[in-house]
Backbone atoms as SQL, in Angstrom:
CREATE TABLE atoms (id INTEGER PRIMARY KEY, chain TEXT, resi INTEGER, resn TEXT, atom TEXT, x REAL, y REAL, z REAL);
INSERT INTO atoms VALUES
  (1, 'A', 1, 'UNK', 'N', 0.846, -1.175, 0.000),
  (2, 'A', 1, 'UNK', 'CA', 0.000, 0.000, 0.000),
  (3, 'A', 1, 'UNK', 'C', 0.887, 1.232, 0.000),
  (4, 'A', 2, 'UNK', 'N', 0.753, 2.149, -0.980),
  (5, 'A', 2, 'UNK', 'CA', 1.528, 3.432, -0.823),
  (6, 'A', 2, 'UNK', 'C', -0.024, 4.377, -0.104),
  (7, 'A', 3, 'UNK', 'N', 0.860, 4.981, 0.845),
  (8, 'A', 3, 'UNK', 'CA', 0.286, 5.925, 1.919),
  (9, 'A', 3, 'UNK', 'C', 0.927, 7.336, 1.533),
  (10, 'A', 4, 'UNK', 'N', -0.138, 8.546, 1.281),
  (11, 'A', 4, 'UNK', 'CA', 0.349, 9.507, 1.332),
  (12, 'A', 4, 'UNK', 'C', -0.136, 10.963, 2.560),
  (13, 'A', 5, 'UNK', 'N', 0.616, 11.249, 3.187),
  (14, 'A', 5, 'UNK', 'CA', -0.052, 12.182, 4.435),
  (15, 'A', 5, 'UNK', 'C', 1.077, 13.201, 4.948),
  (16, 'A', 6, 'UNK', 'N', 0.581, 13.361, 6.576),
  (17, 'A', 6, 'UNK', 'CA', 1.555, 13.822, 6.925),
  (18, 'A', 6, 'UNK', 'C', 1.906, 12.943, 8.170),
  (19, 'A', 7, 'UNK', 'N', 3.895, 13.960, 8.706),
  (20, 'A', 7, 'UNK', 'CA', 3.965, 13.097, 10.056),
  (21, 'A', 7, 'UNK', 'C', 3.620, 14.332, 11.005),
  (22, 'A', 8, 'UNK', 'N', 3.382, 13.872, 12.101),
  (23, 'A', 8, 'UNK', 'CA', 3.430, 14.860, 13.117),
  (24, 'A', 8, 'UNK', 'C', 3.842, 14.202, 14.773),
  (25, 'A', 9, 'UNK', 'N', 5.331, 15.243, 14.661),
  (26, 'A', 9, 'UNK', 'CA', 6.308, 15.046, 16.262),
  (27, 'A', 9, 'UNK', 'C', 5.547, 15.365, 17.311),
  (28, 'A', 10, 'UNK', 'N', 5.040, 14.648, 18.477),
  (29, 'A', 10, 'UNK', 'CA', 4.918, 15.680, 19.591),
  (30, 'A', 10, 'UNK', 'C', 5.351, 15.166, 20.867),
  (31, 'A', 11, 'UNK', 'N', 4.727, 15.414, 21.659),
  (32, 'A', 11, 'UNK', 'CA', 5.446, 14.863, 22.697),
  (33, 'A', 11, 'UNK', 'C', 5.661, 13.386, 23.447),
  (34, 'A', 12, 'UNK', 'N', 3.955, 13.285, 22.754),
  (35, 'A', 12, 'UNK', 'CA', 3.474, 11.283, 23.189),
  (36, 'A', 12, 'UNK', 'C', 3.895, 11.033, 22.143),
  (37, 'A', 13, 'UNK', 'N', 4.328, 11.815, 21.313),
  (38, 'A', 13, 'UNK', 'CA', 5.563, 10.475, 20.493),
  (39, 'A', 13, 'UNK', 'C', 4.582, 11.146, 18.864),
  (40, 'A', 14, 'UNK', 'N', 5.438, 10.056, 17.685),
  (41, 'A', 14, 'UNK', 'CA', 4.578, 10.819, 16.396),
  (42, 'A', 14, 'UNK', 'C', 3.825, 9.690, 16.180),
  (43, 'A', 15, 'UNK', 'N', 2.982, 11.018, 14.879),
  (44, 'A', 15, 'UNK', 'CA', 2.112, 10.252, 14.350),
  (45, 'A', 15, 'UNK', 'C', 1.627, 10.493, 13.252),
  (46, 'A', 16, 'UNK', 'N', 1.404, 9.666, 12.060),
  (47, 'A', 16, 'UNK', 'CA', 1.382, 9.870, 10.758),
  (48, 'A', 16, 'UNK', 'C', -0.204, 9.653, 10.700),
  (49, 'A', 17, 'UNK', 'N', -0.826, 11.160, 9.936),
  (50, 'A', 17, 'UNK', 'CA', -1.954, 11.075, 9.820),
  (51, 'A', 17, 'UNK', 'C', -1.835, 10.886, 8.011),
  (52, 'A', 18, 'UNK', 'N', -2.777, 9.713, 7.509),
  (53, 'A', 18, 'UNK', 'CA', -2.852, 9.511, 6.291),
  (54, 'A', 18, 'UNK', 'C', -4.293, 10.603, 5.237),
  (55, 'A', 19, 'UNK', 'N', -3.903, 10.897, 3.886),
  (56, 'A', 19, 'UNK', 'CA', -4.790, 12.107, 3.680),
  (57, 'A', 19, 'UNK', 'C', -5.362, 11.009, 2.079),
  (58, 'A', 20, 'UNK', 'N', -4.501, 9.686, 1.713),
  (59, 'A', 20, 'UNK', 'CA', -4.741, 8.986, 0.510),
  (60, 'A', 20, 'UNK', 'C', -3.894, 7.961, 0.720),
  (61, 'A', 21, 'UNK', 'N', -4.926, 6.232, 0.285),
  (62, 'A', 21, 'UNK', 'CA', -3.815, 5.543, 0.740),
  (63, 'A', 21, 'UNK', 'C', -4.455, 4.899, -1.253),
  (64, 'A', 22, 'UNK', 'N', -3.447, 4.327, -1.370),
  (65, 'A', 22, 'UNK', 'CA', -3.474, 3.196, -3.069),
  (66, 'A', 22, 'UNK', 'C', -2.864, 2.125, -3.125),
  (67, 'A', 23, 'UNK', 'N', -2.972, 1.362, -3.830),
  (68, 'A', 23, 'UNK', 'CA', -2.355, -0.149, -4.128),
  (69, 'A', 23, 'UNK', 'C', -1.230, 0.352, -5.167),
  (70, 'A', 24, 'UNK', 'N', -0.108, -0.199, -4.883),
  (71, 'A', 24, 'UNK', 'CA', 1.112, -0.505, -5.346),
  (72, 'A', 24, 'UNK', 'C', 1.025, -0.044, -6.805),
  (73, 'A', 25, 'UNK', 'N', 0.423, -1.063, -7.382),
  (74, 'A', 25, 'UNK', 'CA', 0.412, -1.151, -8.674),
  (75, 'A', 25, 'UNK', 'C', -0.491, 0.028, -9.329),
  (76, 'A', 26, 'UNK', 'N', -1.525, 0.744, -8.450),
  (77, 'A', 26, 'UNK', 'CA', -1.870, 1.873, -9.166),
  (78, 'A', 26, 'UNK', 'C', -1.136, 3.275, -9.511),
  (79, 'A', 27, 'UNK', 'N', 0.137, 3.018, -8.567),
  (80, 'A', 27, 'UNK', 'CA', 0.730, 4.236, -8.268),
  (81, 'A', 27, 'UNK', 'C', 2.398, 4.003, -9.324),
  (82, 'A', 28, 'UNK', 'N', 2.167, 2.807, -9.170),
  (83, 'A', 28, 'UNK', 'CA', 3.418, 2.446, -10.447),
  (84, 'A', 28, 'UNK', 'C', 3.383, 2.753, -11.586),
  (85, 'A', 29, 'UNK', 'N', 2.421, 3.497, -12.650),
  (86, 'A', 29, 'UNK', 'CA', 2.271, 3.828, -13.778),
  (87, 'A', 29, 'UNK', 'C', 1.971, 5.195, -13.514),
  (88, 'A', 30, 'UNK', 'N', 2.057, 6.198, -14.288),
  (89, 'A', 30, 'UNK', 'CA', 1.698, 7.210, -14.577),
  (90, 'A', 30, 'UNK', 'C', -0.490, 7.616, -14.260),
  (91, 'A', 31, 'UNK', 'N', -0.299, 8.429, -13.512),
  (92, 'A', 31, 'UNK', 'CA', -1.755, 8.345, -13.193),
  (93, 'A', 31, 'UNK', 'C', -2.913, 8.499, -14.331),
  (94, 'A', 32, 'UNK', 'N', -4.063, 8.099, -14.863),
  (95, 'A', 32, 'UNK', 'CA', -5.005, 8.368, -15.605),
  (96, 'A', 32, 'UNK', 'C', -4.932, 9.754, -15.653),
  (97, 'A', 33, 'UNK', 'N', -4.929, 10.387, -17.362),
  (98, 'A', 33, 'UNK', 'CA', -5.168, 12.078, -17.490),
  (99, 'A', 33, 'UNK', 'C', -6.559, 12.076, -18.397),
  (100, 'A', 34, 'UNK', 'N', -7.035, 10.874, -18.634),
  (101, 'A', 34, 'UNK', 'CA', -8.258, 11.380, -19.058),
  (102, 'A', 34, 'UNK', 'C', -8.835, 9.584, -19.120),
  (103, 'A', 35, 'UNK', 'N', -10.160, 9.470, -18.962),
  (104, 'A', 35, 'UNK', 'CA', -11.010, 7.707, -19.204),
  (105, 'A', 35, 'UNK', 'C', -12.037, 8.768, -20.356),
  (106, 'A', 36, 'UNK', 'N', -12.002, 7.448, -21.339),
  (107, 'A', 36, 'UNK', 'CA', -12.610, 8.211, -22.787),
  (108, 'A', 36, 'UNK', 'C', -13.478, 6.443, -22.588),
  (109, 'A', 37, 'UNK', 'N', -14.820, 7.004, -22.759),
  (110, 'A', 37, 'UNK', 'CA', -16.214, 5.761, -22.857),
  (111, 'A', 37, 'UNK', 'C', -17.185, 6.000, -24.272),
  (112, 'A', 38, 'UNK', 'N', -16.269, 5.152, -25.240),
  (113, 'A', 38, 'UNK', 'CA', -16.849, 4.844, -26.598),
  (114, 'A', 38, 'UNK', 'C', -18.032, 3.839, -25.924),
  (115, 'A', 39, 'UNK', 'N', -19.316, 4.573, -26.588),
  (116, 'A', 39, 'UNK', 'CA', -20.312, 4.219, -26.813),
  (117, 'A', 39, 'UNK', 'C', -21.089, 3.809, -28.256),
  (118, 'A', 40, 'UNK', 'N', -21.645, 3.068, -28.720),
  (119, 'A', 40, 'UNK', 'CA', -22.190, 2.900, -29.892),
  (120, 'A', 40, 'UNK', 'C', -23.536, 4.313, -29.865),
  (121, 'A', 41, 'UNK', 'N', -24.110, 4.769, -30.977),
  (122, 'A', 41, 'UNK', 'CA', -24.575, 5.781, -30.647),
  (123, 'A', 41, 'UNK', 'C', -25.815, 5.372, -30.664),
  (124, 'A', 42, 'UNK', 'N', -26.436, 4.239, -31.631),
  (125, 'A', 42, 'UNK', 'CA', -27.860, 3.975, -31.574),
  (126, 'A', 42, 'UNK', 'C', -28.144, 3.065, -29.926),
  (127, 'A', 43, 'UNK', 'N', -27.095, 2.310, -29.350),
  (128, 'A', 43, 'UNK', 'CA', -27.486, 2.421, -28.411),
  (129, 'A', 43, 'UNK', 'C', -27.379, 2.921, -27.092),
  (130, 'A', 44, 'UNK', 'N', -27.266, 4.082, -27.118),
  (131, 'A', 44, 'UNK', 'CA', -27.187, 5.113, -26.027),
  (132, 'A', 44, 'UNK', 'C', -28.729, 5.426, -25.932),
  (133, 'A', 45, 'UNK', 'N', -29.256, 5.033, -24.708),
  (134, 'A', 45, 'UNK', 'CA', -30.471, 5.677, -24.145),
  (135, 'A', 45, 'UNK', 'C', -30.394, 6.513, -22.497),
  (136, 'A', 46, 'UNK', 'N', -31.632, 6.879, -22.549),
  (137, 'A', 46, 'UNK', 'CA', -31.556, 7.449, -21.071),
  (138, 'A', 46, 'UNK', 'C', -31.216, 6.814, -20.174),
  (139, 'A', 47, 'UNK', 'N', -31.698, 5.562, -20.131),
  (140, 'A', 47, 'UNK', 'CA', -31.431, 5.246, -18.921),
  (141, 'A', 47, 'UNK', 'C', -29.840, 4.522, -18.404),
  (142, 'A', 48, 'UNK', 'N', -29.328, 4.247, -19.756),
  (143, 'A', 48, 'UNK', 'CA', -28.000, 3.840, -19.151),
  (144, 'A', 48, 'UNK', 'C', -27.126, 5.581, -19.013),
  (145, 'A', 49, 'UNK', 'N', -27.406, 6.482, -20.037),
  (146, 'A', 49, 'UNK', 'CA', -26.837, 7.958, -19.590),
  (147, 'A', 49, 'UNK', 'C', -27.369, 8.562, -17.877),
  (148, 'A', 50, 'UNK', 'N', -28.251, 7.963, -17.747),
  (149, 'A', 50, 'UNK', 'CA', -28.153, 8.133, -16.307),
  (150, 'A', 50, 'UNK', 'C', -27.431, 7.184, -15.334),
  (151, 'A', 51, 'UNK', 'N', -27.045, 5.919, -15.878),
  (152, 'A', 51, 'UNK', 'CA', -26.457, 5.010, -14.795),
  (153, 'A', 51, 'UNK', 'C', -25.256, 5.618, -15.395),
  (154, 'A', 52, 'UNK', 'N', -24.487, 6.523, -15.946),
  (155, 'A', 52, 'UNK', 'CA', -23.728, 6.758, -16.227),
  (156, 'A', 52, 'UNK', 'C', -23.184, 7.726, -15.230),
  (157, 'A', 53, 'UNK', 'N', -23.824, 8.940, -15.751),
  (158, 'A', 53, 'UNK', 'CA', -24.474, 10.393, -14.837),
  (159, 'A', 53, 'UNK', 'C', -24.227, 9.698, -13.020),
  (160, 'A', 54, 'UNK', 'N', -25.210, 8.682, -12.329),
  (161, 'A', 54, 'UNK', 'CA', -25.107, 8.339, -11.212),
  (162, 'A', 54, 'UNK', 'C', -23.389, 7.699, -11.160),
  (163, 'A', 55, 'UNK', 'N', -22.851, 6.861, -11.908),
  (164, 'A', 55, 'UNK', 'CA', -21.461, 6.595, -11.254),
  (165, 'A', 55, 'UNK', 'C', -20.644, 7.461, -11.365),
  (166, 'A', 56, 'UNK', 'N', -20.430, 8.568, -12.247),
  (167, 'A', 56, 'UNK', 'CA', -19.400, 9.466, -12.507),
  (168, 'A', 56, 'UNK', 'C', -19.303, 10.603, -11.155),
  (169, 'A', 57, 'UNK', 'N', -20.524, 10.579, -10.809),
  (170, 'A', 57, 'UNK', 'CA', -20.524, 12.156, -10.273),
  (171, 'A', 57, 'UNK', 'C', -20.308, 11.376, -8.526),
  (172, 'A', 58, 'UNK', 'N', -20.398, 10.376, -8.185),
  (173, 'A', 58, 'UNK', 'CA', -20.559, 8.967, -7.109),
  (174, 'A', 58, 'UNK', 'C', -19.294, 9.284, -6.722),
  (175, 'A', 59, 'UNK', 'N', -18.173, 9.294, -7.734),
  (176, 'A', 59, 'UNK', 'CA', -16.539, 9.527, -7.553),
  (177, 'A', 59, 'UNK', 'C', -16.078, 10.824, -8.138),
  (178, 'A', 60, 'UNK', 'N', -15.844, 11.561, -7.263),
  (179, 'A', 60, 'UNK', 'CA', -15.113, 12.966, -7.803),
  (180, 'A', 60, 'UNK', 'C', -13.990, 13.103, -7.749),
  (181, 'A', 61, 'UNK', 'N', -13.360, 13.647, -8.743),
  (182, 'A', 61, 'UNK', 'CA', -11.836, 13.835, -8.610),
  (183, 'A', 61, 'UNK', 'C', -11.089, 14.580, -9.632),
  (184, 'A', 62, 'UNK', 'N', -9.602, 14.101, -10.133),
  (185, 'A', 62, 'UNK', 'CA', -9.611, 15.078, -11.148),
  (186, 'A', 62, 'UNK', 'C', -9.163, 14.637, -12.429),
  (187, 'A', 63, 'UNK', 'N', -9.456, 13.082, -12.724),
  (188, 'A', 63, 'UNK', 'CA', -9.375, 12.947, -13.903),
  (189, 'A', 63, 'UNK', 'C', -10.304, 13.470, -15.171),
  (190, 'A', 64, 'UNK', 'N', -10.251, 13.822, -16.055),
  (191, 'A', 64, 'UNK', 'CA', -11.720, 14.272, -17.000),
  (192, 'A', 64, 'UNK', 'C', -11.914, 13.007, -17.473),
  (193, 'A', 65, 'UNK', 'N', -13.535, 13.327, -17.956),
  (194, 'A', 65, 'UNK', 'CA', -13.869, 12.629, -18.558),
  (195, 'A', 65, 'UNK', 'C', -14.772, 12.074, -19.922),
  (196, 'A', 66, 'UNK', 'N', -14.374, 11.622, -20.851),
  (197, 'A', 66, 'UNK', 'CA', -15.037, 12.209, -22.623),
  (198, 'A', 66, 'UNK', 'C', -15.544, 10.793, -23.212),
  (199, 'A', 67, 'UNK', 'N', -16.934, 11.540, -23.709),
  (200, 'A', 67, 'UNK', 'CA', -17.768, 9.958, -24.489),
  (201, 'A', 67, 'UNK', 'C', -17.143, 10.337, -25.564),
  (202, 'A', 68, 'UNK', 'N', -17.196, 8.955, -26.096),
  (203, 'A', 68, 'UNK', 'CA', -16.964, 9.032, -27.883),
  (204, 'A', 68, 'UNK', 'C', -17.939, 8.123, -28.107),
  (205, 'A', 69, 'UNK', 'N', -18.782, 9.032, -28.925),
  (206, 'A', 69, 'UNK', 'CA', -19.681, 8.103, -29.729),
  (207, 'A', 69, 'UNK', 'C', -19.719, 7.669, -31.380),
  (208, 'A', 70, 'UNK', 'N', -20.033, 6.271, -31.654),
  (209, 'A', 70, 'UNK', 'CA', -20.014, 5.543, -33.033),
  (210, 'A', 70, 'UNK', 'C', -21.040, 5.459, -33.579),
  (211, 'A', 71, 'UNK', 'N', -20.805, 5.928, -34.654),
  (212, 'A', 71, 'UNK', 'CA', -21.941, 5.941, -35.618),
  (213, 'A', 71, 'UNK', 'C', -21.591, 4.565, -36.506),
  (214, 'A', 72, 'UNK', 'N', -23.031, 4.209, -37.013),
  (215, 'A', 72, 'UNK', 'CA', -22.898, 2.988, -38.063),
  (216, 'A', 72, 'UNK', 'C', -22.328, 3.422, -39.023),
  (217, 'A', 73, 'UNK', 'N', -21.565, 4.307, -39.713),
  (218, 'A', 73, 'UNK', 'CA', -21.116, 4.389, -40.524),
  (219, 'A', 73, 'UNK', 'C', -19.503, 4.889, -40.472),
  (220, 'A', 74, 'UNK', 'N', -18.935, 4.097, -39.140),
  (221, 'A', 74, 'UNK', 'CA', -17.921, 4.454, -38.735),
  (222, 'A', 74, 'UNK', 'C', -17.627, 5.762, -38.048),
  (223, 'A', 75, 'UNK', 'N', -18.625, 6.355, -38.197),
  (224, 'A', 75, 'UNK', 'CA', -18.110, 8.296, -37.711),
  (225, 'A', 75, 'UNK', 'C', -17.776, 8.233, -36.284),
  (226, 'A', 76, 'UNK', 'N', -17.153, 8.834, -35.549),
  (227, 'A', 76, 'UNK', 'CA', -16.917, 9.178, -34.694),
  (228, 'A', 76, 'UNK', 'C', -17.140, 10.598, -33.860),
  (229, 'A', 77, 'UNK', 'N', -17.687, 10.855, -32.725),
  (230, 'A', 77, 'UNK', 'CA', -17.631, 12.140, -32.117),
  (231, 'A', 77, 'UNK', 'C', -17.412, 12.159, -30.632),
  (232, 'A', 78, 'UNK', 'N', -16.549, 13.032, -30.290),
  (233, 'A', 78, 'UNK', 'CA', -16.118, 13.100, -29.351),
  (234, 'A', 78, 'UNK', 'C', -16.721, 13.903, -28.407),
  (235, 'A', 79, 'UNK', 'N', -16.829, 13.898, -27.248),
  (236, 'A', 79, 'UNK', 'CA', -17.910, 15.062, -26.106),
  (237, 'A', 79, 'UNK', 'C', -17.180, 14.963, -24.777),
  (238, 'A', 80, 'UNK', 'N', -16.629, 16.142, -24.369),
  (239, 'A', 80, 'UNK', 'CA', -16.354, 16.188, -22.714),
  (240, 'A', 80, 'UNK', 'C', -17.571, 15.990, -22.097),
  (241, 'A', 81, 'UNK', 'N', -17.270, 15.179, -21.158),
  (242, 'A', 81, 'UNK', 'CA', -18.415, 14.852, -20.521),
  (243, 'A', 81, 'UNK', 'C', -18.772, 16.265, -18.774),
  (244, 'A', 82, 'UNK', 'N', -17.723, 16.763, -19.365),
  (245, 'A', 82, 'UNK', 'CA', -18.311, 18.010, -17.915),
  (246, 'A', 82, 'UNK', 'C', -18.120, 17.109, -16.437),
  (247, 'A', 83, 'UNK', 'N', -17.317, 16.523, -16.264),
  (248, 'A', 83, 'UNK', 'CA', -17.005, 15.490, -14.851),
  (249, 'A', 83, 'UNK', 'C', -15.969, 15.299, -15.015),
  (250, 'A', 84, 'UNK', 'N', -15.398, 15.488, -13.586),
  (251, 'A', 84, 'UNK', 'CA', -13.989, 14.933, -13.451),
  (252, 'A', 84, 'UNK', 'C', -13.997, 13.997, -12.324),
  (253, 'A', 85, 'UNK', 'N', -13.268, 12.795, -12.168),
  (254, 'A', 85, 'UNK', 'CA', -13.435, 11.522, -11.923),
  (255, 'A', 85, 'UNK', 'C', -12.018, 10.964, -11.275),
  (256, 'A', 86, 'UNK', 'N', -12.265, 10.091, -10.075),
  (257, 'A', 86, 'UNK', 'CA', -11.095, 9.304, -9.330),
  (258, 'A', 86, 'UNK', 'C', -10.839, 7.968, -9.998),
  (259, 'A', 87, 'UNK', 'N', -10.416, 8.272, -10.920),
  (260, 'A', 87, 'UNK', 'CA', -9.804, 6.836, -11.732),
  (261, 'A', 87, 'UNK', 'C', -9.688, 5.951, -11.372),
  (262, 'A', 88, 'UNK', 'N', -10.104, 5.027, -10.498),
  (263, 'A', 88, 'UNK', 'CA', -9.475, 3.764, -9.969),
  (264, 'A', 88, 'UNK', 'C', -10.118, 2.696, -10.306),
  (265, 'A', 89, 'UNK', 'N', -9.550, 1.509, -9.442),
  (266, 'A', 89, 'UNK', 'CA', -10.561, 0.017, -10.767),
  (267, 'A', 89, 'UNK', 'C', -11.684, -0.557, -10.589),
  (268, 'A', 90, 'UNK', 'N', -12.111, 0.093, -9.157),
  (269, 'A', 90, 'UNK', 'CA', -13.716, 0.067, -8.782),
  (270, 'A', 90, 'UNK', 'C', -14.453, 0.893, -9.755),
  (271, 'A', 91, 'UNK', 'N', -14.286, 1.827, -10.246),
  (272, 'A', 91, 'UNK', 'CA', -15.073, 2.588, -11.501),
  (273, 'A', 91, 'UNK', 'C', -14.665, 2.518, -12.614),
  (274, 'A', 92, 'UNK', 'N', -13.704, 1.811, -12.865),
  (275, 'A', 92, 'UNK', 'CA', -13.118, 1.341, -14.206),
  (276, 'A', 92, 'UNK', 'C', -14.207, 0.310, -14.425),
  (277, 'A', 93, 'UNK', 'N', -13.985, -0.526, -13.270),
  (278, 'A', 93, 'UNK', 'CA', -14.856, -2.199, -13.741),
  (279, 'A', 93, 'UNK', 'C', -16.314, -2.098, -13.886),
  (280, 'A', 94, 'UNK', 'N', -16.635, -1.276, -13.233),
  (281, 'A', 94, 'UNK', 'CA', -18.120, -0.766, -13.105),
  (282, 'A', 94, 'UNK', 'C', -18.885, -0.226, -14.301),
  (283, 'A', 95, 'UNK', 'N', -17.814, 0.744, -14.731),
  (284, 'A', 95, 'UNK', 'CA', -18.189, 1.540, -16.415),
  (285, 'A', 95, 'UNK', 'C', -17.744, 0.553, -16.923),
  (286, 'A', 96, 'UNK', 'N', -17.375, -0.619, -17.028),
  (287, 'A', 96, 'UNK', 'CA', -16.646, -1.630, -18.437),
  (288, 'A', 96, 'UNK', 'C', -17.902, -2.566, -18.046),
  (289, 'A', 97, 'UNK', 'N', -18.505, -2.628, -16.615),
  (290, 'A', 97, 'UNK', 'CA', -19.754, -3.701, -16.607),
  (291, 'A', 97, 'UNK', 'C', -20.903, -3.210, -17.820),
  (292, 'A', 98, 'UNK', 'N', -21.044, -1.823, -17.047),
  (293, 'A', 98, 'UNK', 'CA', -22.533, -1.215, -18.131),
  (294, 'A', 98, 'UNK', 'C', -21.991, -1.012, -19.522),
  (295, 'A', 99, 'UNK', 'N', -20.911, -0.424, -19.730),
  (296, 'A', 99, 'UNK', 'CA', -20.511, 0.018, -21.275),
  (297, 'A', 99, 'UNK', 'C', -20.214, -1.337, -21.830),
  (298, 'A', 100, 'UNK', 'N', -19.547, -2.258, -21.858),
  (299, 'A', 100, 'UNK', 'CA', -19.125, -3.468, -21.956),
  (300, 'A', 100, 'UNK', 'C', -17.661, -3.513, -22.234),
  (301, 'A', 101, 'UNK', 'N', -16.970, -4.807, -22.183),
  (302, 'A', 101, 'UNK', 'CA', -15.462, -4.600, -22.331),
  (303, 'A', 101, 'UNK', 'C', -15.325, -4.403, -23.675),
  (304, 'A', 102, 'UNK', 'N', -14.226, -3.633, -23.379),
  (305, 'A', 102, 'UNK', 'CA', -13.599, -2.412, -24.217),
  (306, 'A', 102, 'UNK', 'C', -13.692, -1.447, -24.705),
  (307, 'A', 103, 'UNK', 'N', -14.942, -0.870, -23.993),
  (308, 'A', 103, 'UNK', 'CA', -15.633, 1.058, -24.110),
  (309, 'A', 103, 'UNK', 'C', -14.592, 1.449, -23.273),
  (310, 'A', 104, 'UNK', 'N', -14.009, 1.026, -22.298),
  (311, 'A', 104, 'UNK', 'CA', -13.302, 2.081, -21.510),
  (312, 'A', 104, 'UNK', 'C', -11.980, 2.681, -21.924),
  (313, 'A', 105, 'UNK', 'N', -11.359, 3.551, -22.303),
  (314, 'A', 105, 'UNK', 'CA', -10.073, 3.236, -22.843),
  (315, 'A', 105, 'UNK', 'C', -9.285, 4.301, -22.153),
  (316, 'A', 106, 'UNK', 'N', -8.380, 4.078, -20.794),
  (317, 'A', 106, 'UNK', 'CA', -8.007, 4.545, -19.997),
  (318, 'A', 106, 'UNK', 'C', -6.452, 5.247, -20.662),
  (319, 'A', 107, 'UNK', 'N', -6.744, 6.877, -20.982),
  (320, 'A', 107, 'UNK', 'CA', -5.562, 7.962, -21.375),
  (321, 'A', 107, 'UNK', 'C', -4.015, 8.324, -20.328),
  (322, 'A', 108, 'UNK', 'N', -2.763, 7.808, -20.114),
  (323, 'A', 108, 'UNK', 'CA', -2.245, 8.446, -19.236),
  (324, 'A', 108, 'UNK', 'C', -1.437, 9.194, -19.807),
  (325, 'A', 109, 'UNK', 'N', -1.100, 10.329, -19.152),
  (326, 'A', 109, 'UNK', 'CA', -0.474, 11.547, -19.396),
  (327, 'A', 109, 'UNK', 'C', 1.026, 11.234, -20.592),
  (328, 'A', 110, 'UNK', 'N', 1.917, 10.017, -19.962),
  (329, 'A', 110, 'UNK', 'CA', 2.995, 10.316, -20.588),
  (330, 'A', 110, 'UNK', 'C', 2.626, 9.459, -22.066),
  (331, 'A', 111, 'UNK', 'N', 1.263, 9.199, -22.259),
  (332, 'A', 111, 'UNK', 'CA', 1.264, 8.593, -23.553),
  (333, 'A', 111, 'UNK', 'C', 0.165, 9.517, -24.372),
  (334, 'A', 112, 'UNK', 'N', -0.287, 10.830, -23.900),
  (335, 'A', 112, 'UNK', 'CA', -0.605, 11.999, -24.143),
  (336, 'A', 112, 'UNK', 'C', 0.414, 12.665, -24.229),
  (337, 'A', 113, 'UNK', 'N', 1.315, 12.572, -24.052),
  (338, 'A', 113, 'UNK', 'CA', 2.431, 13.279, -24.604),
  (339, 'A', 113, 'UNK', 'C', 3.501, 13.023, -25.568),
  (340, 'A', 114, 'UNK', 'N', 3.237, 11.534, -25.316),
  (341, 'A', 114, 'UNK', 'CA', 4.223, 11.286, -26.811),
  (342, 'A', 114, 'UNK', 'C', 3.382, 11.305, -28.055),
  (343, 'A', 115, 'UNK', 'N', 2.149, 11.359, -27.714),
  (344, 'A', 115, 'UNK', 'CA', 1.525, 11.528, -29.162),
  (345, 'A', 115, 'UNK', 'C', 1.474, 12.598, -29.835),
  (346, 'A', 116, 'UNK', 'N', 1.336, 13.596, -28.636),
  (347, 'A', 116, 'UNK', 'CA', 1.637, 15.289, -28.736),
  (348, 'A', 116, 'UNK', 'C', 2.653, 15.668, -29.547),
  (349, 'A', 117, 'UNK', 'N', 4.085, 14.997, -28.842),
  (350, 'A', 117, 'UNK', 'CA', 5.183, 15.745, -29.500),
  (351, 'A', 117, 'UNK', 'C', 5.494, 14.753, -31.044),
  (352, 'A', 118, 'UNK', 'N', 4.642, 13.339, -31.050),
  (353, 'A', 118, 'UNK', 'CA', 4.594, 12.851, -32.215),
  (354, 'A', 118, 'UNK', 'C', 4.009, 13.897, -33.166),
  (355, 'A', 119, 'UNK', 'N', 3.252, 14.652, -33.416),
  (356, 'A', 119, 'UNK', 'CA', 2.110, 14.929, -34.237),
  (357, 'A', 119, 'UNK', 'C', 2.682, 16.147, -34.920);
């Protein structure tokens, strides 16, 4: 577990108050800078945009977050979704339950940047 906080000296001795704790392996990669949820577009209805709406806003934080939607004719469009989001794999697995596997397609920064200075 990586623990991040503070310590504090006093007299009964210290004590490390924790402010974020994570699993190993989440903190070993470069953190999520953006979760992008390709959706097919004919089937996007209300009610899964609201089970959507209910998990996003459930976890706040500061990853963003952008639908891409597919058209049958290959098109693509992209939409900030106006939410920013705590990336982790409880809401990863959750949006990959309702969207299905492989809508989720998790952006991290240093591979936003090599595409950047690719381009």
């Amino acid at each position: 577990v990586f623990v991040r906080g503070r310590v504090t000296v006093e007299d009964a001795g210290t004590r490390l108050v924790a402010s974020d704790a994570s699993l190993i392996e989440d903190v070993a990669e470069p953190p999520p800078s953006l979760i992008r949820i390709r959706l097919d577009r004919d089937a996007v209805n209300d009610d899964l945009l609201d089970s959507l709406k209910e998990i996003l806003t459930a976890r706040p934080g500061v990853c963003p977050v952008e639908f891409e939607f597919a058209g049958t004719e290959g098109e693509l469009l992209r939409v900030e979704a106006g939410q920013h989001v705590r990336a982790d794999r409880d809401l990863l697995a959750e949006l990959s339950e309702i969207c299905g596997e492989g809508a989720i397609q998790v952006i991290r920064e240093a591979v936003r940047a090599a595409r950047s200075s690719a381009a």
